[in-house]
KEKE-3310 file (N, C-alpha, C; in steps of 0.2 Angstrom, whole numbers, plus 5000, padded with zeros to 4 digits):
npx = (4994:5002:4994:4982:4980:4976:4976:4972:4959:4964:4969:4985:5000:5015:5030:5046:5062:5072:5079:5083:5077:5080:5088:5095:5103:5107:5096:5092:5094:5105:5106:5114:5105:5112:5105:5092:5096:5095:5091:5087:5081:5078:5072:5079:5078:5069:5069:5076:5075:5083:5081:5089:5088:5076:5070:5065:5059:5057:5052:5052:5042:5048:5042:5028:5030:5041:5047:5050:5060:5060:5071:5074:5074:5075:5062:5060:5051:5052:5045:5038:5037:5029:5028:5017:5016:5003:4991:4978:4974:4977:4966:4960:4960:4956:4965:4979:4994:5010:5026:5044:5050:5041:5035:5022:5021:5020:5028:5037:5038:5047:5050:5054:5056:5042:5039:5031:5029:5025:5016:5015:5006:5004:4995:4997:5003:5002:5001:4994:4998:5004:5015:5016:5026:5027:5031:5031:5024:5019:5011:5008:4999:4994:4992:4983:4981:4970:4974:4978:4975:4973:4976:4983:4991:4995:5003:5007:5009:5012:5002:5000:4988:4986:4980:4970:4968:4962:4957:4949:4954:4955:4952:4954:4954:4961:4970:4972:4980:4985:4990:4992:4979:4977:4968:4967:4958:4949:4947:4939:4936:4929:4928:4933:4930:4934:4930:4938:4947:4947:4956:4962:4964:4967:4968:4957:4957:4946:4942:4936:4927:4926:4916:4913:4904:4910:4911:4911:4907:4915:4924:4925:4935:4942:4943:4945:4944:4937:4932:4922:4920:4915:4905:4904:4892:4890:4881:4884:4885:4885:4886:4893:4901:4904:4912:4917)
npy = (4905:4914:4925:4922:4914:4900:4884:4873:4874:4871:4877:4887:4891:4903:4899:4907:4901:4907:4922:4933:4941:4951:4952:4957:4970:4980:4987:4993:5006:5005:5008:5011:5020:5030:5040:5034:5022:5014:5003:5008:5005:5007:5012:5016:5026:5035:5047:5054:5063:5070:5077:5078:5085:5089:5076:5071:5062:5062:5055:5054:5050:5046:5042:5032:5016:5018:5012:5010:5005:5002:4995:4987:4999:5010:5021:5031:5045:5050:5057:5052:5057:5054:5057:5055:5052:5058:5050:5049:5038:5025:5011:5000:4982:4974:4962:4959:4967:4964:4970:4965:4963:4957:4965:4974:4989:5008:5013:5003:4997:4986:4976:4987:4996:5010:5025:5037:5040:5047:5047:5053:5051:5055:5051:5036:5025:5010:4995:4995:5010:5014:5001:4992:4980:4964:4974:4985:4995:5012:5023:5041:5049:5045:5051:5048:5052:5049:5037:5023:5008:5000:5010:5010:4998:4985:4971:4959:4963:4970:4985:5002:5015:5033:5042:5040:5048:5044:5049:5043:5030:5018:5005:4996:5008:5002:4991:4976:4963:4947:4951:4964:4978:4991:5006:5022:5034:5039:5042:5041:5042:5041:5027:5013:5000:4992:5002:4999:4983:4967:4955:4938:4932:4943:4954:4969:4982:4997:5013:5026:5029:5037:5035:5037:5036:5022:5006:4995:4996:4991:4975:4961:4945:4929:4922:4933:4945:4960:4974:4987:5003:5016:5020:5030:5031:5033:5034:5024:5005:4994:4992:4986:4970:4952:4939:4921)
npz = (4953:4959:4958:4961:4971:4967:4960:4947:4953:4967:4982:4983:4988:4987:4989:4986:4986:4985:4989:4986:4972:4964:4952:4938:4939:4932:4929:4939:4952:4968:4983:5000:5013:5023:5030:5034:5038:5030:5014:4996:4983:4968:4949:4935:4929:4937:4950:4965:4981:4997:5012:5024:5038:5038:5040:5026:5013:4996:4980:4965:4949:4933:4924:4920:4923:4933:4948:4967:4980:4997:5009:5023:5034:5045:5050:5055:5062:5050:5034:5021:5001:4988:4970:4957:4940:4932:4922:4912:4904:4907:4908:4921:4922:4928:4932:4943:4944:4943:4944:4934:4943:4953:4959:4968:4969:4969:4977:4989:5003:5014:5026:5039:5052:5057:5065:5072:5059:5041:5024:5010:4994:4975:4961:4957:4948:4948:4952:4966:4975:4986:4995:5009:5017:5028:5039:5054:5067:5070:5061:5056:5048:5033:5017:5000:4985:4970:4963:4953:4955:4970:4984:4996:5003:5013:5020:5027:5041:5054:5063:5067:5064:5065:5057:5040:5023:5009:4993:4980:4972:4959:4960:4977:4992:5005:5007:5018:5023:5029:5042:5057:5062:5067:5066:5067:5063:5047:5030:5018:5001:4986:4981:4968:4969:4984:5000:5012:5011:5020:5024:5021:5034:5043:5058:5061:5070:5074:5074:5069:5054:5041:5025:5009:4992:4986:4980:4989:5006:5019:5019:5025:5026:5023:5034:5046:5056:5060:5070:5074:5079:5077:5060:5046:5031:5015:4999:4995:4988:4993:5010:5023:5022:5028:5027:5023)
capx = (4996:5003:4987:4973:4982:4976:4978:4969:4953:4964:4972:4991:5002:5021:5037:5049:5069:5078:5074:5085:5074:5084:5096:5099:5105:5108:5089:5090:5102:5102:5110:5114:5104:5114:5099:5088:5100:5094:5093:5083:5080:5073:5070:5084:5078:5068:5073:5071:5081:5083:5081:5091:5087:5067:5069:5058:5062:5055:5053:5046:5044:5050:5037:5023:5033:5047:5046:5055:5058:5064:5071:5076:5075:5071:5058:5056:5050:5052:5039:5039:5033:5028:5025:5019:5012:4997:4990:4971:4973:4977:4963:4961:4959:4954:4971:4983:4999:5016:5031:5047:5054:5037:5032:5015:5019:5026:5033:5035:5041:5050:5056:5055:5052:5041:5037:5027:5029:5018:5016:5010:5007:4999:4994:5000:5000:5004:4993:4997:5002:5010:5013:5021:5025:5033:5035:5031:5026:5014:5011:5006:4998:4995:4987:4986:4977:4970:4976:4975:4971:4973:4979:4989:4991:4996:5005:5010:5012:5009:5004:4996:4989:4982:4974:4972:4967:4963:4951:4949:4955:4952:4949:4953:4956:4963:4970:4975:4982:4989:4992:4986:4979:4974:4967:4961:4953:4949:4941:4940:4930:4928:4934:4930:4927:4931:4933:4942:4948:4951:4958:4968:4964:4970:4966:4956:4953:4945:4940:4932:4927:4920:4917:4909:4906:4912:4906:4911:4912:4919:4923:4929:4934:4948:4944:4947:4941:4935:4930:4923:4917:4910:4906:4896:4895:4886:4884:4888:4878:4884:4890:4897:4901:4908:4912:4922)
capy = (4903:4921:4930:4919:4905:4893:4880:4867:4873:4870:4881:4885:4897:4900:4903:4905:4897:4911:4929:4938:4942:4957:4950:4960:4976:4986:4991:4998:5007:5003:5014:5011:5027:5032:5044:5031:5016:5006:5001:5011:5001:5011:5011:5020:5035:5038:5050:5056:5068:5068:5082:5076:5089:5090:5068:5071:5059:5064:5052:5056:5047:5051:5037:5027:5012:5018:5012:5012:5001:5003:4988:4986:5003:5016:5026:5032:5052:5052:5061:5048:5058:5051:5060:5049:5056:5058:5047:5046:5035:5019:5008:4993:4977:4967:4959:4962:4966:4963:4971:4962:4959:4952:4971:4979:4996:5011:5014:4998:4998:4979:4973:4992:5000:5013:5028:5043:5041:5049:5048:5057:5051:5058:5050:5031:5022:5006:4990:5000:5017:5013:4994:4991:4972:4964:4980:4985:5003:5017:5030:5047:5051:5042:5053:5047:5056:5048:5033:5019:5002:4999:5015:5009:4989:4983:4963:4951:4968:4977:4995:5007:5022:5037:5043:5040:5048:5043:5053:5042:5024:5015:4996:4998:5014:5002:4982:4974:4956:4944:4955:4965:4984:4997:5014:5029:5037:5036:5047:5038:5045:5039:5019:5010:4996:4993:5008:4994:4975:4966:4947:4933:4932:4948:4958:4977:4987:5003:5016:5033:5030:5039:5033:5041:5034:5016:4999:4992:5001:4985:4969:4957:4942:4924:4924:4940:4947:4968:4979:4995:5006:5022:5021:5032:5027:5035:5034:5016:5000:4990:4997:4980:4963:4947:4932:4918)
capz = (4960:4964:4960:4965:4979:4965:4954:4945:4959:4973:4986:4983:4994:4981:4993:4982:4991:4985:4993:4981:4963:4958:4948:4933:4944:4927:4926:4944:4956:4974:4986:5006:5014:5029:5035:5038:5041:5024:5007:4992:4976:4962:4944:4932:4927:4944:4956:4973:4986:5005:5018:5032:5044:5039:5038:5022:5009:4989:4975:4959:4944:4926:4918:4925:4926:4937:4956:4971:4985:5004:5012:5031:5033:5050:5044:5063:5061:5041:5029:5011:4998:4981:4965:4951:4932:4930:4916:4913:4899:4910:4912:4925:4917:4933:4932:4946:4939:4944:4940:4931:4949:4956:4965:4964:4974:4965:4983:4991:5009:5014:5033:5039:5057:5057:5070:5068:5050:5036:5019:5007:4986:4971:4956:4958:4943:4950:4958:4974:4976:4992:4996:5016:5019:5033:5043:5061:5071:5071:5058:5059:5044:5025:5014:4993:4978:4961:4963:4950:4956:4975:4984:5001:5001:5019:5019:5033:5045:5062:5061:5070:5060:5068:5051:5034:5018:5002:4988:4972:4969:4954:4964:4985:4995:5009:5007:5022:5020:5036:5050:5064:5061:5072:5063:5073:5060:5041:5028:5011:4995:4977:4981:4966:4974:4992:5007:5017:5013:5026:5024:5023:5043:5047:5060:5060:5075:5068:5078:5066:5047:5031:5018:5003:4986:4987:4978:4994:5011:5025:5016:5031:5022:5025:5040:5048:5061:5060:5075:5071:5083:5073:5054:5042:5026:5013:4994:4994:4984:5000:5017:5024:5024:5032:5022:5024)
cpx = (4997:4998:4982:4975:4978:4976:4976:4961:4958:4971:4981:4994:5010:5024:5041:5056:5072:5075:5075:5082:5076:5089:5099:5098:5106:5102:5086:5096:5098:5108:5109:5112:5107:5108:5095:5090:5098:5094:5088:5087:5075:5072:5076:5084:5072:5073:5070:5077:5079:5085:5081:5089:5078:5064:5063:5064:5056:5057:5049:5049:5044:5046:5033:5025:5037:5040:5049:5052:5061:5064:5076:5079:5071:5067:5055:5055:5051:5045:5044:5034:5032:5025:5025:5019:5005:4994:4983:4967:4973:4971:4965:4959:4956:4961:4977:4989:5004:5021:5037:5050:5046:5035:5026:5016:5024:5029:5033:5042:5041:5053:5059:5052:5047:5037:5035:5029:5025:5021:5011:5011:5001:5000:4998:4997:5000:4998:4993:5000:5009:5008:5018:5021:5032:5034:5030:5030:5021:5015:5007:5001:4999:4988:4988:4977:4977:4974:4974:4974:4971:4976:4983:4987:4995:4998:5006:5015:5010:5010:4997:4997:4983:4976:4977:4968:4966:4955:4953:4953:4950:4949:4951:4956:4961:4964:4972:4977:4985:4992:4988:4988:4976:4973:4962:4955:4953:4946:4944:4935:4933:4933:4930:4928:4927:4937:4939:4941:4952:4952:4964:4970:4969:4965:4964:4953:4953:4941:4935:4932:4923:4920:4910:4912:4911:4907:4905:4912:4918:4918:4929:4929:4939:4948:4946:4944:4942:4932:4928:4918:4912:4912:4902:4899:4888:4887:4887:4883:4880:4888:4895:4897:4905:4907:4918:4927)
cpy = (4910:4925:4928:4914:4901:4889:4874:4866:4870:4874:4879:4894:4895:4905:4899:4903:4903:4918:4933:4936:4947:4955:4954:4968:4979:4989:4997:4998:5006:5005:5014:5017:5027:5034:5039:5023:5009:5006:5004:5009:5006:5010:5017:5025:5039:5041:5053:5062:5068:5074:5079:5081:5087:5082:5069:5068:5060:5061:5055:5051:5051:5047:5034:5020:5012:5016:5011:5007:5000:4997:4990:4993:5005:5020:5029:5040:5056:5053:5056:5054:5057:5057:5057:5055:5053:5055:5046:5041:5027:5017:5001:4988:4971:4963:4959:4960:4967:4966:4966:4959:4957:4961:4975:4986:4999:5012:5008:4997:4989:4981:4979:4993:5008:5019:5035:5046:5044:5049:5048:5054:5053:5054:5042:5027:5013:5003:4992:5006:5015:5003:4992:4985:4969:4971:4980:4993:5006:5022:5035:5048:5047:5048:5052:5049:5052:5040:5027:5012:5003:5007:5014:4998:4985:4973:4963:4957:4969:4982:4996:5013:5026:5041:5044:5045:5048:5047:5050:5035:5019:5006:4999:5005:5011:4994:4980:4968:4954:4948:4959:4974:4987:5004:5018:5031:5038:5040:5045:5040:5042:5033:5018:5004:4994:4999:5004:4988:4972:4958:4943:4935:4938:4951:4965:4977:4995:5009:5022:5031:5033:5039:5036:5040:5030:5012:4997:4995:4995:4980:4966:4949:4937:4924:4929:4941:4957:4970:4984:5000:5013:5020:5025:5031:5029:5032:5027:5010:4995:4993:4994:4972:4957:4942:4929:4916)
cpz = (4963:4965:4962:4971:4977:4959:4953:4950:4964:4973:4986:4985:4988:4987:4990:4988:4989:4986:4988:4973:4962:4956:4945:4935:4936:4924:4932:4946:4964:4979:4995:5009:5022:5033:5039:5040:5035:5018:5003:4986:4973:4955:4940:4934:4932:4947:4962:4977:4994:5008:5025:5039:5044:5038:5033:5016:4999:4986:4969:4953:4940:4921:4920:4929:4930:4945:4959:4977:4991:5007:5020:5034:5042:5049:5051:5061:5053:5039:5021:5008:4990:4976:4961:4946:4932:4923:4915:4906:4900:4911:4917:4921:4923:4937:4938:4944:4944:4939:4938:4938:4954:4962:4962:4968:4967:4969:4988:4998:5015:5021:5036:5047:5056:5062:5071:5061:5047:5029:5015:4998:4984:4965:4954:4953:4942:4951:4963:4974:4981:4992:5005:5017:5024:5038:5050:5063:5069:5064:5056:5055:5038:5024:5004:4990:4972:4961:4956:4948:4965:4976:4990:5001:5010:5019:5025:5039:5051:5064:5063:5065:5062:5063:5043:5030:5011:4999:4981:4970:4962:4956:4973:4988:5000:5008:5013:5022:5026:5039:5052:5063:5065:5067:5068:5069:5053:5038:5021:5006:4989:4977:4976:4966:4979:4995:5009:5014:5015:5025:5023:5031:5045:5053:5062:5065:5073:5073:5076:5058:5044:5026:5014:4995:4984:4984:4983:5001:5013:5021:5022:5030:5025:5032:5045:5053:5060:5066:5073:5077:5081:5063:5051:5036:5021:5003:4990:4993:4991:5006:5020:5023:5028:5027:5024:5017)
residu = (UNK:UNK:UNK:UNK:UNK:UNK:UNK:UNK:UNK:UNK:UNK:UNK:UNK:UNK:UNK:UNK:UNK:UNK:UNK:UNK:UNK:UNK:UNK:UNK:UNK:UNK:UNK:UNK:UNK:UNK:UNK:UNK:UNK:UNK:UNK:UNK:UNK:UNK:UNK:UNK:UNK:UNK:UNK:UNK:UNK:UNK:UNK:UNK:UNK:UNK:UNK:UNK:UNK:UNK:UNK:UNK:UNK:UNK:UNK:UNK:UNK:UNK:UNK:UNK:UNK:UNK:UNK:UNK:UNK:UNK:UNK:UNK:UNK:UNK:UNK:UNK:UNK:UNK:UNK:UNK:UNK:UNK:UNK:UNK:UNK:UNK:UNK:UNK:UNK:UNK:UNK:UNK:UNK:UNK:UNK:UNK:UNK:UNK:UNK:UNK:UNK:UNK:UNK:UNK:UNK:UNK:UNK:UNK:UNK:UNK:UNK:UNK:UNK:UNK:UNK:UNK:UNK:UNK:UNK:UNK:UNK:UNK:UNK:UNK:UNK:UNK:UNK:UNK:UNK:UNK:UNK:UNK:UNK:UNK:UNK:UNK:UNK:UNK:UNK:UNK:UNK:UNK:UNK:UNK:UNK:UNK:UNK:UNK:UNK:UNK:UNK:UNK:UNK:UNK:UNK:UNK:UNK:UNK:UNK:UNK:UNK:UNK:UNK:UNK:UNK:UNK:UNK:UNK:UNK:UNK:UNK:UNK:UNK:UNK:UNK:UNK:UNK:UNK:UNK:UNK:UNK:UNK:UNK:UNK:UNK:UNK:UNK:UNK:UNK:UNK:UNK:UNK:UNK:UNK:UNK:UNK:UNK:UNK:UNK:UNK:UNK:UNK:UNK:UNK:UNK:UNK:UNK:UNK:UNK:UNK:UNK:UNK:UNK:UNK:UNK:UNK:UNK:UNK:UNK:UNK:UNK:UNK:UNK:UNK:UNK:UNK:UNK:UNK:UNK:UNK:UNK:UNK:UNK:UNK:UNK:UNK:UNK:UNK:UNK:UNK:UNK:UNK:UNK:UNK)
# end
């Protein structure tokens, strides 16, 4: 049910009653960040550091499984910077994987405002490098390297993003899921399977894309609705589609 919305051939949506699934607090620490007004949940032996003056926030992992997670947080004129480890031993299995509290990002950014933000990650070993759900606001700038499954993961949000970059996913460069997107401009290379997916009835107004070296460039899929006003699309065994 969580990974496909079904079971036994028929369509199933799981909302669990209790919001709180981080029970056993002795695998992670979770810390009130003054600077930006919210909560950061991490993985042990993860770490990170804060430059209040230059609102620049650093995480880095100490092992592929460490990840970290921003809840109700300001992230108005902040720089995220992710540094995973580089692993070229990981493959994909198809499978989309969940971690032990149910997160697929190694940075995952929960019920968060966001205002000329940007982030930056390298080497994401995650289902998501980045995963932003629930959030709200404009951001400046995402740029992520080497990714290895999805590389930014978009949920149940409303975001404006002036430009992206991604070079190198092992499944999407760009997920978007139930909510409403606006991108200026985009420049995506080596997506192993799709530039952009757009679904579960969201909607993509899209303004400048290139895409190079993709299975898939545009998949606009559950209903959705895609706008695109310039794309070029090279290198690619299909360029777009629509499907219900």
């Amino acid at each position: 049910i969580i990974s496909r919305n079904k079971y036994q051939k028929k369509r199933f949506v799981y909302l669990p009653k209790k919001k709180n699934m981080l029970k056993n607090k002795n695998n992670f620490d979770e810390k009130f960040v003054k600077e930006f007004n919210g909560v950061l949940i991490k993985s042990k032996e993860s770490l990170y550091s804060i430059d209040e003056n230059k609102k620049t926030l650093t995480i880095n992992q100490n092992k592929n499984s460490d990840w970290f997670l921003i809840l109700n947080a300001n992230l108005a004129g902040w720089k995220l910077i992710f540094n995973g480890i580089k692993n070229n031993e990981l493959e994909s299995d198809g499978v989309q994987r969940f971690n032990k509290y149910g997160l697929t990002g190694c940075l995952n950014i929960y019920n968060s405002y966001l205002d000329e933000t940007s982030i930056l990650a390298n080497n994401g070993s995650c289902e998501d490098s980045i995963n932003i759900i629930s959030s709200r606001g404009n951001l400046n700038e995402i740029a992520i390297n080497n990714s290895f499954a999805d590389a930014i993961d978009f949920d149940f949000s409303n975001i404006k993003i002036q430009k992206i970059f991604v070079n190198k996913a092992g499944n999407d460069c760009i997920d978007l899921s139930a909510g409403n997107y606006e991108l200026n401009e985009a420049n995506l290379k080596n997506c192993n399977d799709k530039a952009i997916s757009v679904g579960e009835k969201s909607n993509l107004n899209l303004n400048n894309v290139l895409i190079d070296k993709s299975f898939i460039g545009i998949s606009s899929k559950d209903l959705s609705l895609t706008k695109i006003n310039k794309a070029k699309i090279s290198n690619t065994k299909l360029c777009a589609e629509a499907k219900q």
